[in-house]
PQR file with spaces between the fields and no chain letter, atoms N, CA, C, O and H, PARSE charges and radii, in Angstrom:
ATOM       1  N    UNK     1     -70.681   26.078  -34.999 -0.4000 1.5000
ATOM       2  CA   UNK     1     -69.827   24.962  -35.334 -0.0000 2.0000
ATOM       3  C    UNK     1     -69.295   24.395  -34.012  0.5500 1.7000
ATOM       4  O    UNK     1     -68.745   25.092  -33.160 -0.5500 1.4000
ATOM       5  N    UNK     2     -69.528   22.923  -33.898 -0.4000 1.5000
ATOM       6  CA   UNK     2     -68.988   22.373  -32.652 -0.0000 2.0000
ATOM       7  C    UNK     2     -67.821   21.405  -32.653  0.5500 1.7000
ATOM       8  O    UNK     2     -67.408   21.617  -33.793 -0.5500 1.4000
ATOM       9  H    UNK     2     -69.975   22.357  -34.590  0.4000 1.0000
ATOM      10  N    UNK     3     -67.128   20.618  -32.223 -0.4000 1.5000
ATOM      11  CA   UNK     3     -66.689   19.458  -32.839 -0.0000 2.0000
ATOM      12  C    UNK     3     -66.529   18.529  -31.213  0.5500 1.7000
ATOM      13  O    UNK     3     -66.453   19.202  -30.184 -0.5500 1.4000
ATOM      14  H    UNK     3     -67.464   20.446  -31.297  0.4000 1.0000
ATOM      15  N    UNK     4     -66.500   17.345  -31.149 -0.4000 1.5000
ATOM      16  CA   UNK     4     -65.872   16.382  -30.299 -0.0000 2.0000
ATOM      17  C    UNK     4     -64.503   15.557  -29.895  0.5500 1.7000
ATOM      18  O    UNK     4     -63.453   15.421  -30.523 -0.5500 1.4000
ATOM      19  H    UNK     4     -66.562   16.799  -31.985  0.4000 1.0000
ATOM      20  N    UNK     5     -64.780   15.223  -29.033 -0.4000 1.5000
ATOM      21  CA   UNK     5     -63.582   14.677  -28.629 -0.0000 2.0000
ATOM      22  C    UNK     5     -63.433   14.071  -27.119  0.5500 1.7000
ATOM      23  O    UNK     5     -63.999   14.598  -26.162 -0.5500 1.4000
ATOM      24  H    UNK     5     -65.633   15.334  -28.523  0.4000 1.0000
ATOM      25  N    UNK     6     -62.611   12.911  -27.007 -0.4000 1.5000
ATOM      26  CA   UNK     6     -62.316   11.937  -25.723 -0.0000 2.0000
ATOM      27  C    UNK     6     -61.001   11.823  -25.615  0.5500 1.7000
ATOM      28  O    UNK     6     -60.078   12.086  -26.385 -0.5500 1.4000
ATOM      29  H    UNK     6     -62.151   12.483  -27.785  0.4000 1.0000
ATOM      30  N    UNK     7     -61.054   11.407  -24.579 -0.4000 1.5000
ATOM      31  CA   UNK     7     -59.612   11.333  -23.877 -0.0000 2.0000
ATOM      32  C    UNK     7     -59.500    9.737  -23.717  0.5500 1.7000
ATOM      33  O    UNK     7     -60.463    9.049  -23.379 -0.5500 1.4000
ATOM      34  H    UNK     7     -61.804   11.194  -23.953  0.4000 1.0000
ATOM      35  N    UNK     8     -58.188    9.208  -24.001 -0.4000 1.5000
ATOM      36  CA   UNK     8     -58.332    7.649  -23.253 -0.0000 2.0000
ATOM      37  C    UNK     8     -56.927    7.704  -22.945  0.5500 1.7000
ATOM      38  O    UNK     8     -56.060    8.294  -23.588 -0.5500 1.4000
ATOM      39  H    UNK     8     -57.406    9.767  -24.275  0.4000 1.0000
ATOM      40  N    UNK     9     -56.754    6.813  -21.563 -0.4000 1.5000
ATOM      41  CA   UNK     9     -55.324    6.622  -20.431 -0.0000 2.0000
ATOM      42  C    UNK     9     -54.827    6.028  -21.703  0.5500 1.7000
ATOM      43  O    UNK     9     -55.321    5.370  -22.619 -0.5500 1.4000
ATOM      44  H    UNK     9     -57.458    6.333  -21.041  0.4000 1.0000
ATOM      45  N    UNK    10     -53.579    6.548  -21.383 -0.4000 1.5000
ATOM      46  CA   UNK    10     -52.268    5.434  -21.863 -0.0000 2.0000
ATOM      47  C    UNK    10     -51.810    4.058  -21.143  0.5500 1.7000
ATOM      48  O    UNK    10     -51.450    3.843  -19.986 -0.5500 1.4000
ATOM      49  H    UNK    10     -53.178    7.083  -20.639  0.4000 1.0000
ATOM      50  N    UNK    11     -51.963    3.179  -22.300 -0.4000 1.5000
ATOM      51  CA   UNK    11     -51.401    2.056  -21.464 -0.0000 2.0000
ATOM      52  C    UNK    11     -50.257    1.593  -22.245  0.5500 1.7000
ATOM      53  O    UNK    11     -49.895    2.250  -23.221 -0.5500 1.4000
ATOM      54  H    UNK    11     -52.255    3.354  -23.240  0.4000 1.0000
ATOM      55  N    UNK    12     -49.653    0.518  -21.901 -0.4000 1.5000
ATOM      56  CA   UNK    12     -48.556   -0.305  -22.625 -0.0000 2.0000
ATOM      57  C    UNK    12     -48.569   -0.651  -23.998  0.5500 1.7000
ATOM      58  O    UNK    12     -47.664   -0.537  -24.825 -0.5500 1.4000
ATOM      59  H    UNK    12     -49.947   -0.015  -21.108  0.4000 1.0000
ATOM      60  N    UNK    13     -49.976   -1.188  -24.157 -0.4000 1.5000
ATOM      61  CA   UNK    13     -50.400   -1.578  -25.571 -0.0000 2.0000
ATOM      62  C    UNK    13     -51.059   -0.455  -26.286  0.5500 1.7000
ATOM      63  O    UNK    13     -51.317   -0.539  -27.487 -0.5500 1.4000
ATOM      64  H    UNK    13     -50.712   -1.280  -23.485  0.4000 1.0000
ATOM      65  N    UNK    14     -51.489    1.175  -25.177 -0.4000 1.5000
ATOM      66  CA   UNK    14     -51.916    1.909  -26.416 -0.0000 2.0000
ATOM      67  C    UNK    14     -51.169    3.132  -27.170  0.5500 1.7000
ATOM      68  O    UNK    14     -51.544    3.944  -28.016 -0.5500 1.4000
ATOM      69  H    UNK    14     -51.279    1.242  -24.202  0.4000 1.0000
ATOM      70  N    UNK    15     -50.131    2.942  -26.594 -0.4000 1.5000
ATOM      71  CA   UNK    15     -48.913    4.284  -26.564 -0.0000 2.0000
ATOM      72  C    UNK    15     -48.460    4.640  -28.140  0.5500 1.7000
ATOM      73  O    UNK    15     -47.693    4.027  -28.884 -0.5500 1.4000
ATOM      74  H    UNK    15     -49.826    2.282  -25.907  0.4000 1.0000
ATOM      75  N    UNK    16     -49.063    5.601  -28.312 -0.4000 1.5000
ATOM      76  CA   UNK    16     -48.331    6.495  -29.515 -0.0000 2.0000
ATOM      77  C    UNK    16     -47.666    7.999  -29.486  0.5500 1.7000
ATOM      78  O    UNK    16     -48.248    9.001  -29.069 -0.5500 1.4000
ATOM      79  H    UNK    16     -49.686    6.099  -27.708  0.4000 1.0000
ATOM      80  N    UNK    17     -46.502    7.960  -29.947 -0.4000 1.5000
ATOM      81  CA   UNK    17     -45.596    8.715  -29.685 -0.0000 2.0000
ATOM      82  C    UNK    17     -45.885   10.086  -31.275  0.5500 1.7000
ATOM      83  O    UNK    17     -45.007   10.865  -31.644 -0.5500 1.4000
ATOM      84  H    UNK    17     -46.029    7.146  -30.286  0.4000 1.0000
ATOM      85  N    UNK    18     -47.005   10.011  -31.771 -0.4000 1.5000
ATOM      86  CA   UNK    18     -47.515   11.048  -32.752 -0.0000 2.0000
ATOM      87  C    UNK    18     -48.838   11.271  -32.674  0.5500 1.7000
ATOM      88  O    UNK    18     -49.689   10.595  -32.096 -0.5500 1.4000
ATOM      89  H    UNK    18     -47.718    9.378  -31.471  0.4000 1.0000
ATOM      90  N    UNK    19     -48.974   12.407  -33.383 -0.4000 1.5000
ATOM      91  CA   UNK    19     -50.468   12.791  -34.098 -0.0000 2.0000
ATOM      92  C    UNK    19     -50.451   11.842  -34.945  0.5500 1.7000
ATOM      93  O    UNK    19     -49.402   11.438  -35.446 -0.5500 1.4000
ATOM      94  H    UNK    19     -48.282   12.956  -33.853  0.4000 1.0000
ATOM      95  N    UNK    20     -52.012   11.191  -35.311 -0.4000 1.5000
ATOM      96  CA   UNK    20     -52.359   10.470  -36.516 -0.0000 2.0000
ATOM      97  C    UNK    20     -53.500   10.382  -37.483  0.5500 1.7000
ATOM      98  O    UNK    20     -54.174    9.353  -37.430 -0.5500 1.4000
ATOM      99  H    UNK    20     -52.864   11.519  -34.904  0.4000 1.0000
ATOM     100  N    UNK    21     -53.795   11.220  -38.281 -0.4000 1.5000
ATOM     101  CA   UNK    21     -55.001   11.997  -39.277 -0.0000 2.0000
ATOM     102  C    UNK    21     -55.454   10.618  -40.207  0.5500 1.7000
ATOM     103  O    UNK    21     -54.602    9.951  -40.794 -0.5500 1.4000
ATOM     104  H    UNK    21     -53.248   12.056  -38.325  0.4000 1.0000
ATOM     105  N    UNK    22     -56.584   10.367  -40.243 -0.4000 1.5000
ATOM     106  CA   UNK    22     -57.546    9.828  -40.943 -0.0000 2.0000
ATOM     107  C    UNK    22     -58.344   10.346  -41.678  0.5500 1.7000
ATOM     108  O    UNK    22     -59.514   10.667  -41.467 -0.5500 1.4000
ATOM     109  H    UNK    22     -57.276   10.909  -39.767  0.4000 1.0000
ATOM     110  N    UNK    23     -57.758   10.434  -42.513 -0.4000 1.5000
ATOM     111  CA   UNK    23     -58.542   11.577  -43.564 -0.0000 2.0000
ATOM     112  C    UNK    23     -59.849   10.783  -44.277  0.5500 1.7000
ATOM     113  O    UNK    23     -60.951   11.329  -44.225 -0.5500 1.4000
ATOM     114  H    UNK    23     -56.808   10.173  -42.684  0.4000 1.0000
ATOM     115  N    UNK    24     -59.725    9.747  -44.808 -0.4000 1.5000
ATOM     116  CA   UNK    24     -61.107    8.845  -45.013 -0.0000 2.0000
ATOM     117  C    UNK    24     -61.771    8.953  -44.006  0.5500 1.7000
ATOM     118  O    UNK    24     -62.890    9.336  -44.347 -0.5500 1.4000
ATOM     119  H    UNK    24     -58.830    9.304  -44.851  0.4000 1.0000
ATOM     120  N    UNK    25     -61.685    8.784  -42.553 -0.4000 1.5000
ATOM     121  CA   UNK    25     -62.928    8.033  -41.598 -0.0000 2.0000
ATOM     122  C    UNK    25     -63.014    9.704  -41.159  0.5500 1.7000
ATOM     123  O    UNK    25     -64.116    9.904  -40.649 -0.5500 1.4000
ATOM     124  H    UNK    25     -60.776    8.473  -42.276  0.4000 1.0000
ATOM     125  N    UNK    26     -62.308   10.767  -41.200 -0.4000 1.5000
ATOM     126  CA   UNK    26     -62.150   11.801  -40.561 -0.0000 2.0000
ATOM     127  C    UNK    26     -62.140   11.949  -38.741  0.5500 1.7000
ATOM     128  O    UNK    26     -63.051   12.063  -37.921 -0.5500 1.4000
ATOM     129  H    UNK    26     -61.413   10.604  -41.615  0.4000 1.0000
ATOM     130  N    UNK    27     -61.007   11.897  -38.650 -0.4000 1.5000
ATOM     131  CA   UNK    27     -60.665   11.749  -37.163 -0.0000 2.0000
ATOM     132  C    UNK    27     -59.146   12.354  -37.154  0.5500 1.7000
ATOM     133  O    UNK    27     -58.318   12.469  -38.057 -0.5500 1.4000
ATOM     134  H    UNK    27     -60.267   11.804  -39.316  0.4000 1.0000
ATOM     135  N    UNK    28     -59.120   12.650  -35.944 -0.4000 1.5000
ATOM     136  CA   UNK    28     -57.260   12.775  -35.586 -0.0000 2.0000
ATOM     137  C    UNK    28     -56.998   12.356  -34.483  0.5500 1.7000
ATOM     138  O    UNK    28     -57.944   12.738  -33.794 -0.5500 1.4000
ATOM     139  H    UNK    28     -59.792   12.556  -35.210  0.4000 1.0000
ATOM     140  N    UNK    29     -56.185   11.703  -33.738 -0.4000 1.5000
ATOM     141  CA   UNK    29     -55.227   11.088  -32.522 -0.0000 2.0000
ATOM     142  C    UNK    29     -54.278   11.685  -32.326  0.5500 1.7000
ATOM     143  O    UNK    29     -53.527   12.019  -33.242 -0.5500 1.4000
ATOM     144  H    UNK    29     -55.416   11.392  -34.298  0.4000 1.0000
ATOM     145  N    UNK    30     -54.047   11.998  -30.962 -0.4000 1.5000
ATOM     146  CA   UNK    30     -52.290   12.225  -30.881 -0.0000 2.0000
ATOM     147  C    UNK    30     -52.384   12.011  -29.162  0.5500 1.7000
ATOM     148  O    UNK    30     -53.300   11.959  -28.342 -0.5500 1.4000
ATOM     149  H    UNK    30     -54.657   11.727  -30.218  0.4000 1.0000
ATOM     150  N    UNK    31     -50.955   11.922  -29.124 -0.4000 1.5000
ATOM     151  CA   UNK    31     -50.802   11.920  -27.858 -0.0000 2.0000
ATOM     152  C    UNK    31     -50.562   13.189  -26.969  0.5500 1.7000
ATOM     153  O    UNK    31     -49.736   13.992  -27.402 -0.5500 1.4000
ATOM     154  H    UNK    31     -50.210   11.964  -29.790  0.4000 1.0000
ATOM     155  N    UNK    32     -51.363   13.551  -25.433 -0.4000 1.5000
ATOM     156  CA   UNK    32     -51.390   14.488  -24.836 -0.0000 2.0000
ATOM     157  C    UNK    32     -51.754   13.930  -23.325  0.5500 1.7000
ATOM     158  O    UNK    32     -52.358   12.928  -22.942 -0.5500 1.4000
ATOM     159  H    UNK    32     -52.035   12.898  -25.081  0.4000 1.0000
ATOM     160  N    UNK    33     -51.167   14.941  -22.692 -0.4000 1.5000
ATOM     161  CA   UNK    33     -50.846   14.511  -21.022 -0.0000 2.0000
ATOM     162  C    UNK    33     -51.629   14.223  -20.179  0.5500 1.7000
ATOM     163  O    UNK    33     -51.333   13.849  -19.044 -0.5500 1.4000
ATOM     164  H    UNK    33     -50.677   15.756  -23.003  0.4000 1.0000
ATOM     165  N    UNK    34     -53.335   14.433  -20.865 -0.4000 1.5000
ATOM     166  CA   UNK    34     -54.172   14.028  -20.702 -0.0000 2.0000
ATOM     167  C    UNK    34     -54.241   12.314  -20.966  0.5500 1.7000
ATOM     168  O    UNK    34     -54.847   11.520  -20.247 -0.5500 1.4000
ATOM     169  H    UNK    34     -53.576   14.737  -21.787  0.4000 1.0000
ATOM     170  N    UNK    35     -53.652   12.066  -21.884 -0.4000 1.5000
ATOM     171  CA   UNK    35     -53.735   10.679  -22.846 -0.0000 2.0000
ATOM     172  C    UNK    35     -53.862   10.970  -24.278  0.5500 1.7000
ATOM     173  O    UNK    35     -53.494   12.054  -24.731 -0.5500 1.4000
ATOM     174  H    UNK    35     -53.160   12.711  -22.469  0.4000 1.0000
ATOM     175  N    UNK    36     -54.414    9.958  -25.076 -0.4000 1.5000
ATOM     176  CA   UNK    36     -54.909    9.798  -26.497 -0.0000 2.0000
ATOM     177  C    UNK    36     -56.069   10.559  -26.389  0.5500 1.7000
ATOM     178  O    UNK    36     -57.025    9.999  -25.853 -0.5500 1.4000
ATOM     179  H    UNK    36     -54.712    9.078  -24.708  0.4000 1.0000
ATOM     180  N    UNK    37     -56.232   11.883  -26.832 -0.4000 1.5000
ATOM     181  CA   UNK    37     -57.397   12.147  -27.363 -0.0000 2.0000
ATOM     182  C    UNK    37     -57.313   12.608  -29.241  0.5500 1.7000
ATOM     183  O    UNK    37     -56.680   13.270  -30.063 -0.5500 1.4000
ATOM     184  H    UNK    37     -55.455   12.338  -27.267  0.4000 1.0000
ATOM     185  N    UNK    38     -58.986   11.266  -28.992 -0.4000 1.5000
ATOM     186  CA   UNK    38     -59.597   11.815  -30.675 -0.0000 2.0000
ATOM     187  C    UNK    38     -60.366   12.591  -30.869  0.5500 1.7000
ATOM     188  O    UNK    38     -61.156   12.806  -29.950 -0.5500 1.4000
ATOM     189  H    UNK    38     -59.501   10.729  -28.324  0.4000 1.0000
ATOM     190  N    UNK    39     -60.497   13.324  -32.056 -0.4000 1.5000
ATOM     191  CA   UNK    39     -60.864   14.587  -32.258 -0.0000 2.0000
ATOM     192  C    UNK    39     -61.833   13.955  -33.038  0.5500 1.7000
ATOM     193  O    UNK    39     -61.730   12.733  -33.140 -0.5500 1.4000
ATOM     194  H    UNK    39     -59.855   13.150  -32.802  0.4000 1.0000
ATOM     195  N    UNK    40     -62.781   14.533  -33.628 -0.4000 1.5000
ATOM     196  CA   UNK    40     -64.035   14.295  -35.014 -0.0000 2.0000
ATOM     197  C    UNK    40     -63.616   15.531  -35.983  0.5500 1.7000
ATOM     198  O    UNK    40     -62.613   16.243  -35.933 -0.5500 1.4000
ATOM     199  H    UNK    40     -62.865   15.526  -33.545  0.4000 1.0000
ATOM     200  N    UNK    41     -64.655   15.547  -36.832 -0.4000 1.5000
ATOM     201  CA   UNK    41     -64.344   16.886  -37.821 -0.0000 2.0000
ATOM     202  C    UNK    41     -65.546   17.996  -36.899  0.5500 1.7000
ATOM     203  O    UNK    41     -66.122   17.668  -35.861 -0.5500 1.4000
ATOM     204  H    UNK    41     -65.470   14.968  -36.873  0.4000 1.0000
ATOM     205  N    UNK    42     -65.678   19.177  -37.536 -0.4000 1.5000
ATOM     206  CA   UNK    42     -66.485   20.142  -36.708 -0.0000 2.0000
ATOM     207  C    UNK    42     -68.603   19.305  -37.416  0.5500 1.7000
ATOM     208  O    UNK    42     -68.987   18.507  -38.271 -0.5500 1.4000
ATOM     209  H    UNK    42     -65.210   19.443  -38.379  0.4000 1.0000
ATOM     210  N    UNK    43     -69.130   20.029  -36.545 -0.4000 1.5000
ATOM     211  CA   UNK    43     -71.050   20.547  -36.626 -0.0000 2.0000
ATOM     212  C    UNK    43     -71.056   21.244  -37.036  0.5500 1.7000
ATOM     213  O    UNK    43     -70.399   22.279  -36.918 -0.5500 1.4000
ATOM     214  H    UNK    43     -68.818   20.677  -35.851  0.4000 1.0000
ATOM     215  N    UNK    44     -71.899   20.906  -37.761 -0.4000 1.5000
ATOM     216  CA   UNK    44     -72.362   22.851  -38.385 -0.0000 2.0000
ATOM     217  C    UNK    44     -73.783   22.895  -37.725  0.5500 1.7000
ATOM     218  O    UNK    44     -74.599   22.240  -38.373 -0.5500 1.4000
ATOM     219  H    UNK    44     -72.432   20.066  -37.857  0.4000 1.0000
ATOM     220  N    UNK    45     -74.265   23.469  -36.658 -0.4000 1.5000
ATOM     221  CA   UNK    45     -75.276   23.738  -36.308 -0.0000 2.0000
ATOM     222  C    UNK    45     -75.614   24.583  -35.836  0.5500 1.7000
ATOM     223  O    UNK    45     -74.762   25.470  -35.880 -0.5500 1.4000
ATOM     224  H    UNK    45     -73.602   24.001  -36.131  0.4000 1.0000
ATOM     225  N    UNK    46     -77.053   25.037  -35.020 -0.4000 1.5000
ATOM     226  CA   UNK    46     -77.691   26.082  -34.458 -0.0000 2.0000
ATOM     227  C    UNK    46     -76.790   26.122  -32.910  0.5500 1.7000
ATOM     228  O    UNK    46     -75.985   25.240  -32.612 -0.5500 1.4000
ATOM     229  H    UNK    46     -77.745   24.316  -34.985  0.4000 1.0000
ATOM     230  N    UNK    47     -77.106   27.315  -32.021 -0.4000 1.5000
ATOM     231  CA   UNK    47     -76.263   27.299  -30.851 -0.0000 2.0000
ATOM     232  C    UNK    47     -77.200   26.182  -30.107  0.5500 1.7000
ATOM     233  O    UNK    47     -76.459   25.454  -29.447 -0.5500 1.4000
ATOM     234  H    UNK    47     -77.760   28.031  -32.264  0.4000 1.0000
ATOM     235  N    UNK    48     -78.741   25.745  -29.967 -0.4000 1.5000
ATOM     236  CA   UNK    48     -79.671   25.607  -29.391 -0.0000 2.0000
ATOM     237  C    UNK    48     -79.826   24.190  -29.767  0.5500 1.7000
ATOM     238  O    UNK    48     -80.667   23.544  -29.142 -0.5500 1.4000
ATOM     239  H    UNK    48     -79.343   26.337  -30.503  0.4000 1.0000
ATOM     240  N    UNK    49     -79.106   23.578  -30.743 -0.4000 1.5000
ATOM     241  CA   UNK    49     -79.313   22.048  -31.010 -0.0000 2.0000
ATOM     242  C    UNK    49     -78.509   21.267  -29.952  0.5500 1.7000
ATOM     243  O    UNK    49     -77.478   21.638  -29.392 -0.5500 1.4000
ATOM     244  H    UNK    49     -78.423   24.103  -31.250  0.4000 1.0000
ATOM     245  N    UNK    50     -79.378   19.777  -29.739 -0.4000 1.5000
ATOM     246  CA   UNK    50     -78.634   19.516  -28.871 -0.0000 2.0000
ATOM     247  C    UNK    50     -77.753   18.301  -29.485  0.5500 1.7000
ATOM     248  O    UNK    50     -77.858   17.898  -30.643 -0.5500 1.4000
ATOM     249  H    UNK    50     -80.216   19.475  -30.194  0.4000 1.0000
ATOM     250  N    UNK    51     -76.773   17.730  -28.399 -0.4000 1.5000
ATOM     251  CA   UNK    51     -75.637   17.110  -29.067 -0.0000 2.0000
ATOM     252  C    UNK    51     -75.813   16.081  -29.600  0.5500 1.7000
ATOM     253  O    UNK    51     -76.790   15.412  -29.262 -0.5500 1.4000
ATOM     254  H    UNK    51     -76.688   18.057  -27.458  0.4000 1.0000
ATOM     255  N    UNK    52     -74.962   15.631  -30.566 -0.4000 1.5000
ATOM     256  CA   UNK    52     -74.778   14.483  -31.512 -0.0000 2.0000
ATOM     257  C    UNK    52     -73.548   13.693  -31.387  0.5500 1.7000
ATOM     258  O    UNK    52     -72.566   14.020  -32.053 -0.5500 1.4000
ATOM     259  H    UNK    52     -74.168   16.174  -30.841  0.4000 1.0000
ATOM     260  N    UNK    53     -73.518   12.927  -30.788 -0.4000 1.5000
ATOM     261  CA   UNK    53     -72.347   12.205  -31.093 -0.0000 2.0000
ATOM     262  C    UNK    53     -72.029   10.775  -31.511  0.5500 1.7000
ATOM     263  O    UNK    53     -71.210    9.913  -31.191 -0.5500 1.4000
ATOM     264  H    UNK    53     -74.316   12.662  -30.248  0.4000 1.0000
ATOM     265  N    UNK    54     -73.021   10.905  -32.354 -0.4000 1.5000
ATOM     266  CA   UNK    54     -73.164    9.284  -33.533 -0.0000 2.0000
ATOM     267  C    UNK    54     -71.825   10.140  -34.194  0.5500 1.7000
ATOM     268  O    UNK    54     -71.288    9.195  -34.772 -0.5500 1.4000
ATOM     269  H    UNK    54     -73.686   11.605  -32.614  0.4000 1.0000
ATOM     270  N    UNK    55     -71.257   10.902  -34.377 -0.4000 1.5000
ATOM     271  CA   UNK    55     -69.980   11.160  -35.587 -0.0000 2.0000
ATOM     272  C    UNK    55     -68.851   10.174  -34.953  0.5500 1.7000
ATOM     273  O    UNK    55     -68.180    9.255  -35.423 -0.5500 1.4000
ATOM     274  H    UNK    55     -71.694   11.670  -33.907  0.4000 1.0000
ATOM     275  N    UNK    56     -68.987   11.045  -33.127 -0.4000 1.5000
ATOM     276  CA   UNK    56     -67.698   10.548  -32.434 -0.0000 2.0000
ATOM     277  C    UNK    56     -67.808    8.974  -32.266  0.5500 1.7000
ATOM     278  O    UNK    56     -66.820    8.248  -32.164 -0.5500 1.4000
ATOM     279  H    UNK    56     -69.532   11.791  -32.745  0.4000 1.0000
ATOM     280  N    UNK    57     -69.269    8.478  -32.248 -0.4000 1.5000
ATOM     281  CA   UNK    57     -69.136    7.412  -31.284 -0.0000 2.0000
ATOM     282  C    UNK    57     -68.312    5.807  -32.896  0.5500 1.7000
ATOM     283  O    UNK    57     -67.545    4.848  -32.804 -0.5500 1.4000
ATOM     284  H    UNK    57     -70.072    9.068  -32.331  0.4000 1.0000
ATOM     285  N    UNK    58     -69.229    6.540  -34.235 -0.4000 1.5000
ATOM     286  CA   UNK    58     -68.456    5.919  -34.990 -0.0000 2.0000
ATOM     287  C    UNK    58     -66.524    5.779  -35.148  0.5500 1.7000
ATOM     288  O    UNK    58     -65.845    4.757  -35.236 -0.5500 1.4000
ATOM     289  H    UNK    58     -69.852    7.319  -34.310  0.4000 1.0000
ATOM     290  N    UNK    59     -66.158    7.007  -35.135 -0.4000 1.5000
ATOM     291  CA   UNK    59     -65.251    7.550  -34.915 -0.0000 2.0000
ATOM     292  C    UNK    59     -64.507    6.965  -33.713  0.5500 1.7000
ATOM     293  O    UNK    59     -63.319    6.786  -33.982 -0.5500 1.4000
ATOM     294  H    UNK    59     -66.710    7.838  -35.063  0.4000 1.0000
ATOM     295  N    UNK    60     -64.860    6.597  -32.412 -0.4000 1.5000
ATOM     296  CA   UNK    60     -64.173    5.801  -31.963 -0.0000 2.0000
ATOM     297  C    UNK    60     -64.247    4.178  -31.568  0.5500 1.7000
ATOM     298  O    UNK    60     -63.969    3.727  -30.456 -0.5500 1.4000
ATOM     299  H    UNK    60     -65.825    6.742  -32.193  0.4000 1.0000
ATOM     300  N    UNK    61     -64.650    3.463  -32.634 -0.4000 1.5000
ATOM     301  CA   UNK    61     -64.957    2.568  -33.186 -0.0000 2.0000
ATOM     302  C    UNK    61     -63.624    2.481  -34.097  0.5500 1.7000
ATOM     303  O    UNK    61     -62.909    1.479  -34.082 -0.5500 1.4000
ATOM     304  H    UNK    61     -64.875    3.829  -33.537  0.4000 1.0000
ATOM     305  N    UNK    62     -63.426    3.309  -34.678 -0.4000 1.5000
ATOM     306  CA   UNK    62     -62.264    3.186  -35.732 -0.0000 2.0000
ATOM     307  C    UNK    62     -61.062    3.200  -35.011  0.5500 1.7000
ATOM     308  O    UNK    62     -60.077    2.620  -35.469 -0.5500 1.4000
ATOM     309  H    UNK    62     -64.007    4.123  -34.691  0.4000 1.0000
ATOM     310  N    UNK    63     -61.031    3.654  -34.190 -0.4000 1.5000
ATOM     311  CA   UNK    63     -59.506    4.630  -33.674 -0.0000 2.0000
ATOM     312  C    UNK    63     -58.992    3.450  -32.145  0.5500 1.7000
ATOM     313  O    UNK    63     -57.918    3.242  -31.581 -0.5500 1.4000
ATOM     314  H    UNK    63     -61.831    4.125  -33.818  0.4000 1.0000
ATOM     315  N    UNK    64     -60.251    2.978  -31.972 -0.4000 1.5000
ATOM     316  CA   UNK    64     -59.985    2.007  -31.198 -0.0000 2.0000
ATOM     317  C    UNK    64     -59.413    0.500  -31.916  0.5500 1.7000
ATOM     318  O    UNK    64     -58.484   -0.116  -31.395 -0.5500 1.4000
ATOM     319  H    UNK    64     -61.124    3.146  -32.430  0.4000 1.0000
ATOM     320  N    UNK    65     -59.975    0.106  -32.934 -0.4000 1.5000
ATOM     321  CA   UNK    65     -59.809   -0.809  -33.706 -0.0000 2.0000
ATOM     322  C    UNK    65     -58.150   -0.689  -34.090  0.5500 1.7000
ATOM     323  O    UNK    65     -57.309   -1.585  -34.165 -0.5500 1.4000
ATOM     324  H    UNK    65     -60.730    0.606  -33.357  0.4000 1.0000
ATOM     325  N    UNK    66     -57.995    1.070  -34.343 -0.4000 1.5000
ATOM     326  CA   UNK    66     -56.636    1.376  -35.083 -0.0000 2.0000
ATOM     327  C    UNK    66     -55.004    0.776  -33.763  0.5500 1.7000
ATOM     328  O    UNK    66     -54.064   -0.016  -33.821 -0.5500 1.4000
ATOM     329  H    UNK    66     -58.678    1.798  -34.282  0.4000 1.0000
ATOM     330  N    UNK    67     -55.547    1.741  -32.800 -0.4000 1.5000
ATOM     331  CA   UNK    67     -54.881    0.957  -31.890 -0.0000 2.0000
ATOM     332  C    UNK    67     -54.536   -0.346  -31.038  0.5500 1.7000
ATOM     333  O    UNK    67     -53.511   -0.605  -30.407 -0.5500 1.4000
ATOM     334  H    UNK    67     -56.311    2.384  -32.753  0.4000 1.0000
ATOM     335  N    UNK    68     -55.810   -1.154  -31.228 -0.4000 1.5000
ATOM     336  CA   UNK    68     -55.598   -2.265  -31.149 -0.0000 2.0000
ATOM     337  C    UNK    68     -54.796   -2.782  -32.043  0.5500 1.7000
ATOM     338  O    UNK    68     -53.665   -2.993  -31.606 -0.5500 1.4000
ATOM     339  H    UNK    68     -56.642   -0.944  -31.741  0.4000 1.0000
ATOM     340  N    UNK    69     -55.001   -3.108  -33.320 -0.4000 1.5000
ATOM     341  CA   UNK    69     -54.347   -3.725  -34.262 -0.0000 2.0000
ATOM     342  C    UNK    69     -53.249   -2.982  -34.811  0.5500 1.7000
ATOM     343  O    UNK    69     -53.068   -3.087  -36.024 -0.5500 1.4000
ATOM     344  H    UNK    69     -55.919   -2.937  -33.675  0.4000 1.0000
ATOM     345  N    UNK    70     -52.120   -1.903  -33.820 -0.4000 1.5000
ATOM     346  CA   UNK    70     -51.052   -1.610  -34.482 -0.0000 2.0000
ATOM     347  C    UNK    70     -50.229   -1.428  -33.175  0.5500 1.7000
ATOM     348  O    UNK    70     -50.560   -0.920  -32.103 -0.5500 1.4000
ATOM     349  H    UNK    70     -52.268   -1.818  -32.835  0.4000 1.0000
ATOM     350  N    UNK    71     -48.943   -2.046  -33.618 -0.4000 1.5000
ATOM     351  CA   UNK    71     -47.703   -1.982  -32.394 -0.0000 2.0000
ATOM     352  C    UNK    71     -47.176   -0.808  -32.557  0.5500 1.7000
ATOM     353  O    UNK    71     -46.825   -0.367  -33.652 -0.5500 1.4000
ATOM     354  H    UNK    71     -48.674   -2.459  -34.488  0.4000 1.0000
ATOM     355  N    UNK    72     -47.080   -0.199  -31.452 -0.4000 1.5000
ATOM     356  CA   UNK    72     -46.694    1.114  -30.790 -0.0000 2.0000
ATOM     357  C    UNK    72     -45.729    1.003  -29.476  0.5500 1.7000
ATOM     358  O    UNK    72     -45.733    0.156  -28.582 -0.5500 1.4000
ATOM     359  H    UNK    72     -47.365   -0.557  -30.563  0.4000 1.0000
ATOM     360  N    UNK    73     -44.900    2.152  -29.668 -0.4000 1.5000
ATOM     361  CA   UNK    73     -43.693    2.178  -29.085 -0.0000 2.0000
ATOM     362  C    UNK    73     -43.851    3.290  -28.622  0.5500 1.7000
ATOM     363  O    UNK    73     -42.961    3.811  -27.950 -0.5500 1.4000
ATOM     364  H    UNK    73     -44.897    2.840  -30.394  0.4000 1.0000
């Protein structure tokens, strides 16, 4: 079982002061000192497969969209 995840800087317009679960698109956000990182749900795969990240790359498609279009403090 694997799962993904990115980091993105904080800026002015992307600042959130919580975790934020998407349970439809399956994703989570929160803020960490790293920045915003989103999470995916886990892989279920072999140790020897190699990576996939059509989950994440949909996934941050959403989460980017989410922060764009919501004011944050």
């Amino acid at each position: 079982m694997r799962g993904y995840h990115q980091h993105f800087k904080v800026t002015e317009k992307n600042t959130i002061n919580h975790s934020m679960f998407d349970m439809d698109k399956g994703f989570v956000m929160g803020p960490m000192q790293q920045g915003i990182r989103i999470t995916t749900g886990a892989e279920m795969t072999t140790m020897n497969a190699p990576k996939n990240f059509g989950q994440l790359k949909t996934v941050l498609k959403l989460a980017k969209k989410n922060l764009a279009t919501r004011r944050c403090s």
